[in-house]
C-alpha positions in Angstrom: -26.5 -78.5 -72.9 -23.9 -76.3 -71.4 -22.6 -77.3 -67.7 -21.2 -74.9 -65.5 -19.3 -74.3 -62.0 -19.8 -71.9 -59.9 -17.3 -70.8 -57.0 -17.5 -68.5 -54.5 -15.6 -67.0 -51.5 -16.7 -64.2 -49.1 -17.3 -63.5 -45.3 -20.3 -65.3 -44.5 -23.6 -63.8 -44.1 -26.9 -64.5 -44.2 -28.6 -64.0 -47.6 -25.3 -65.6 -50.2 -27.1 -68.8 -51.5 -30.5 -66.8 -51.8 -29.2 -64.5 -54.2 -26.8 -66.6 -56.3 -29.7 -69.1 -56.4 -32.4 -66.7 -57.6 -29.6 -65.1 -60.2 -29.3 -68.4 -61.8 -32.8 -69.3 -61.9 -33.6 -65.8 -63.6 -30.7 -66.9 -66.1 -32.3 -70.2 -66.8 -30.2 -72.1 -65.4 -30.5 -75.6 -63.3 -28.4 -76.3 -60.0 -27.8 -79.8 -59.9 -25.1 -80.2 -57.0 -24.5 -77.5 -55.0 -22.1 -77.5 -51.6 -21.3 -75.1 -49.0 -19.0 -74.3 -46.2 -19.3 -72.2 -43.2 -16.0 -71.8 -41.3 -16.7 -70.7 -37.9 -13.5 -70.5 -37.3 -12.5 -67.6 -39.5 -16.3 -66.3 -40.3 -15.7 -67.3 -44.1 -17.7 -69.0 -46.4 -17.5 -71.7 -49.5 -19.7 -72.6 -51.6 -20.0 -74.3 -55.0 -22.2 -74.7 -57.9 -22.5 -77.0 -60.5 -25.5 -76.0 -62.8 -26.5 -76.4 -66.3 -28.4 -74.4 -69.2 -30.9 -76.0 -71.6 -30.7 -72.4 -73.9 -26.7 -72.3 -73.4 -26.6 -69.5 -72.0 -22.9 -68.0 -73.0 -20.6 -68.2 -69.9 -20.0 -64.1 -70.6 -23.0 -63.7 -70.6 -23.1 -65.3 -66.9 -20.3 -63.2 -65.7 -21.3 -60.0 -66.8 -24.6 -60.1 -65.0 -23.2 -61.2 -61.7 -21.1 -58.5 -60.2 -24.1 -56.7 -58.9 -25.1 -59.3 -57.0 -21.7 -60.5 -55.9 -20.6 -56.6 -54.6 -22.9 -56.6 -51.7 -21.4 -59.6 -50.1 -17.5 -58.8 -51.7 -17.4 -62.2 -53.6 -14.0 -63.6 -55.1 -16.0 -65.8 -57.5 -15.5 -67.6 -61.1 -17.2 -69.7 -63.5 -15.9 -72.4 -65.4 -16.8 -74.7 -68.3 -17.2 -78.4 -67.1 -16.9 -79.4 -70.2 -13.4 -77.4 -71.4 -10.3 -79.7 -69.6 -7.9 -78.1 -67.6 -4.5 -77.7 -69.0 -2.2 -79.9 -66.8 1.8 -79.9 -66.6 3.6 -82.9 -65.5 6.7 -82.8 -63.8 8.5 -86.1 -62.8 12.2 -87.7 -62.0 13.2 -91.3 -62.0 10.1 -92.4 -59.8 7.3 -93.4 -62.3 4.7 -94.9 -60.5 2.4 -91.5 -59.8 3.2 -90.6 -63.6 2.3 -93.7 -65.0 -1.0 -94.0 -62.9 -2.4 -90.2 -64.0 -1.4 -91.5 -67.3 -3.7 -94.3 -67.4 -6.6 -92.4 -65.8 -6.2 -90.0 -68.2 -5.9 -92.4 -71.1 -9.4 -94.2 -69.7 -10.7 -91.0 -69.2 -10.9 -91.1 -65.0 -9.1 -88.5 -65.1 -10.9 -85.8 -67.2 -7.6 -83.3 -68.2 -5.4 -82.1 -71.0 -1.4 -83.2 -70.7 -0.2 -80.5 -72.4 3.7 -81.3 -71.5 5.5 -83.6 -69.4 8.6 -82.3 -67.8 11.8 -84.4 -66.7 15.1 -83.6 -65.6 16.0 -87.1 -66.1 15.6 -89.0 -69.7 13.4 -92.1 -68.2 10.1 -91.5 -69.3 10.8 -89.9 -72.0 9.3 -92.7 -74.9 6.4 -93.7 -72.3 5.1 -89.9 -72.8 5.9 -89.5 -76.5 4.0 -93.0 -77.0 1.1 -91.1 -75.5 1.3 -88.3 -77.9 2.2 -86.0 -75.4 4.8 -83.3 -75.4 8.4 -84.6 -73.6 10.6 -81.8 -72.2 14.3 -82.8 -70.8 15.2 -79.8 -68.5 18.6 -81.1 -66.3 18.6 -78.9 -63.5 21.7 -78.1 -61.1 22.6 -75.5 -58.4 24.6 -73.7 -61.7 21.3 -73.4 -63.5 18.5 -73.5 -61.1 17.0 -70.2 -62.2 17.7 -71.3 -66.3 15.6 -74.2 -65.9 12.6 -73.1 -64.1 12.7 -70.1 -66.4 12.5 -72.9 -69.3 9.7 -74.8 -67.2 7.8 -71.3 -66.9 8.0 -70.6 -70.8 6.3 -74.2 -71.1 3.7 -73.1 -68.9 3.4 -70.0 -70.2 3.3 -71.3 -74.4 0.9 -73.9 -73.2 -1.4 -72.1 -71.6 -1.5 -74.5 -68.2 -3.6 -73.9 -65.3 -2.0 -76.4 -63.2 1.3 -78.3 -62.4 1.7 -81.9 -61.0 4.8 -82.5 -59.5 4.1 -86.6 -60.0 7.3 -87.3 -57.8 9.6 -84.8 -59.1 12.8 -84.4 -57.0 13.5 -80.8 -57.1 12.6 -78.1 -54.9 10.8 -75.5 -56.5 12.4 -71.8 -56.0 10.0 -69.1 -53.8 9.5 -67.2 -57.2 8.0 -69.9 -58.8 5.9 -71.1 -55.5 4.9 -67.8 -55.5 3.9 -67.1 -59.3 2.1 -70.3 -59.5 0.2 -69.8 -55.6 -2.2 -72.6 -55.7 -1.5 -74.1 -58.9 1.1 -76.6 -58.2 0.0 -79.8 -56.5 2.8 -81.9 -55.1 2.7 -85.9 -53.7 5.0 -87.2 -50.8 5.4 -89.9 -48.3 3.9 -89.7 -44.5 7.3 -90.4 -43.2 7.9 -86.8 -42.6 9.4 -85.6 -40.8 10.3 -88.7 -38.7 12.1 -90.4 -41.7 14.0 -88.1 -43.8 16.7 -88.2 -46.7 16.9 -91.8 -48.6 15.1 -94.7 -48.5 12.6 -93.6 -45.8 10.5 -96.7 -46.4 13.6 -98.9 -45.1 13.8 -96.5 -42.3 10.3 -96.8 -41.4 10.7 -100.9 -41.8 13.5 -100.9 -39.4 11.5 -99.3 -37.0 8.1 -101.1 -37.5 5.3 -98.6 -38.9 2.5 -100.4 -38.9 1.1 -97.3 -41.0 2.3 -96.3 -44.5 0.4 -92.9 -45.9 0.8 -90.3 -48.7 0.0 -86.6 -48.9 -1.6 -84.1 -51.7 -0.9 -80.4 -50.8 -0.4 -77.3 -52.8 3.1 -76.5 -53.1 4.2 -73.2 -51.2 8.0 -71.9 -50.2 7.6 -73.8 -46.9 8.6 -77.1 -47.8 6.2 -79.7 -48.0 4.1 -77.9 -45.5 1.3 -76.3 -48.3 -2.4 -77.2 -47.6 -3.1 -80.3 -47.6 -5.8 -81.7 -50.5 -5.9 -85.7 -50.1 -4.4 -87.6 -47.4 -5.2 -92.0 -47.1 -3.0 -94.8 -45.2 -2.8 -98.4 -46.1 -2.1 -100.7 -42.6 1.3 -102.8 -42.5 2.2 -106.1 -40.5 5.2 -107.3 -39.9 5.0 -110.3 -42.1 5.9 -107.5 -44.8 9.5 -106.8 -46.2 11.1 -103.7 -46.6 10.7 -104.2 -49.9 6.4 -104.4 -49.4 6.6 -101.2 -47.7 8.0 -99.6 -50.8 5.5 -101.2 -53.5 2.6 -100.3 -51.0 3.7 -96.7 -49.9 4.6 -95.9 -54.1 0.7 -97.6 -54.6 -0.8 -95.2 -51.8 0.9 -91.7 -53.4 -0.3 -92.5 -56.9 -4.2 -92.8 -55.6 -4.0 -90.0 -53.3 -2.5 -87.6 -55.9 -5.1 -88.2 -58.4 -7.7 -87.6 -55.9 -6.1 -84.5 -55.5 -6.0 -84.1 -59.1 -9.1 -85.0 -59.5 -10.6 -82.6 -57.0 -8.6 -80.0 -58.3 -9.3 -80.1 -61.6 -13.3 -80.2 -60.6 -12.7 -76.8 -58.6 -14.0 -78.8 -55.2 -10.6 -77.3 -53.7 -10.9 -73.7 -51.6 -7.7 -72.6 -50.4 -8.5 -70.9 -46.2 -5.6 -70.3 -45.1 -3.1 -73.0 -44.3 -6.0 -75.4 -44.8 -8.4 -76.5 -47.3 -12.0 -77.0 -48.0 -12.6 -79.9 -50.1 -15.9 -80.7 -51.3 -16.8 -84.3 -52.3 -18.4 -85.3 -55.8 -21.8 -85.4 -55.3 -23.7 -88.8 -56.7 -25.8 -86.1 -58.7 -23.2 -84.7 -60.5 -21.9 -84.9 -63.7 -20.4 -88.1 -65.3 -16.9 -87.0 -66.1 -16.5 -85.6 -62.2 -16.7 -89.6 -61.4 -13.5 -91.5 -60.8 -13.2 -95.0 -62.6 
């Protein structure tokens, strides 16, 4: 049986889930989750559809009847196999913790996507990702050769044919060229300390002053620093019983979970970019297996 997603963006109006309902029906397809947004707001509108088709019906065949349906309401729409994995970059420095975590979700198969190359500028990880089987790229980067190396990060994309990049901690700031070539297909992961606690060892400078709250954020990467939309956000509480050193192993526990959320939800196309925001759908309990997080 062939599964499928559906998602589309348009001004809202009345009549968009009538007709891409009916179109799939007549297809013979099945909708088994479907969401939808309406943004008030900005008078745009969300919505997607995960579906399946007993007679596997080809996904061309899909496309090429839609457009006359989709013109009358100007949809920006795509389908997508659910069961083909989404080509994933990794990008990380001398912080592990976020690497080592989508590793093992991946490995157990949480984390339904296909490593095609990790990326370091540092030499760390290098023989925890080749003992994975997974492709290891040293790529040292300095002010000299900036634009050399994300040319050579680029070609990696390219070659590989990725669809997304994880910066899993990666400490380098990404160039407006490449923010701009790869417009929401880079997810990065950082601290909530910003911008209250900047430079090194935030987490000591958040201890000293007694955050009782240690978060992370998700967000796709743009040329504003660490100021994309935001995906996945969560918080764990502090006391102060708890070192400056429990602040570290707690805030570095907090970025790996939220990042893979975001992952997850990326990968799953539950993530609509509107505007400096996002719309983020939740994985419905109907859905398929492989959408569910272990």
């Amino acid at each position: 049986m062939s599964q499928y997603v559906l998602t589309v963006t348009c001004r809202s109006t009345r009549g968009i889930v009538a007709a891409v309902s009916t179109y799939l029906a007549g297809k013979g397809c099945n909708i088994v989750d479907s969401a939808q947004f309406d943004d008030l707001d900005t008078g745009n509108f969300f919505m997607r559809v995960g579906f399946n088709s007993e007679e596997g019906v080809p996904l061309a065949e899909l496309e090429a009847g839609l457009p006359p349906i989709a013109e009358p309401f100007a949809m920006t729409y795509a389908f997508h196999d659910s069961k083909t994995p989404m080509k994933v970059v990794l990008m990380v420095s001398r912080f592990g913790h976020c690497l080592n975590d989508i590793l093992y979700r991946w490995k157990i198969g949480a984390l339904p996507i296909d490593i095609v190359a990790v990326v370091s500028n540092h030499f760390d990880y290098q023989k925890v990702v080749v003992n994975h089987d997974i492709p290891f790229h040293h790529i040292p980067v300095t002010p000299a050769n900036k634009p050399e190396a994300e040319a050579r990060i680029m070609g990696i994309v390219t070659g590989t044919g990725a669809e997304l990049i994880v910066l899993a901690r990666y400490m380098q700031v990404l160039s407006d060229q490449m923010c701009q070539d790869m417009s929401g297909r880079i997810i990065n992961i950082h601290h909530s300390f910003l911008p209250s606690f900047k430079g090194a060892n935030p987490y000591k400078q958040a201890y000293s002053r007694g955050v009782k709250l240690i978060g992370a954020t998700a967000h796709y990467v743009t040329a504003d620093l660490d100021e994309g939309p935001i995906i996945e956000q969560d918080v764990a509480r502090i006391t102060h019983a708890q070192s400056a050193a429990d602040y570290v192993t707690i805030g570095r526990d907090v970025e790996a979970q939220v990042l893979s959320r975001a992952i997850h939800a990326h990968i799953h196309h539950r993530v609509f970019q509107n505007g400096n925001r996002t719309v983020v759908f939740p994985a419905s309990p109907g859905g398929y297996a492989s959408e569910r997080m272990g």
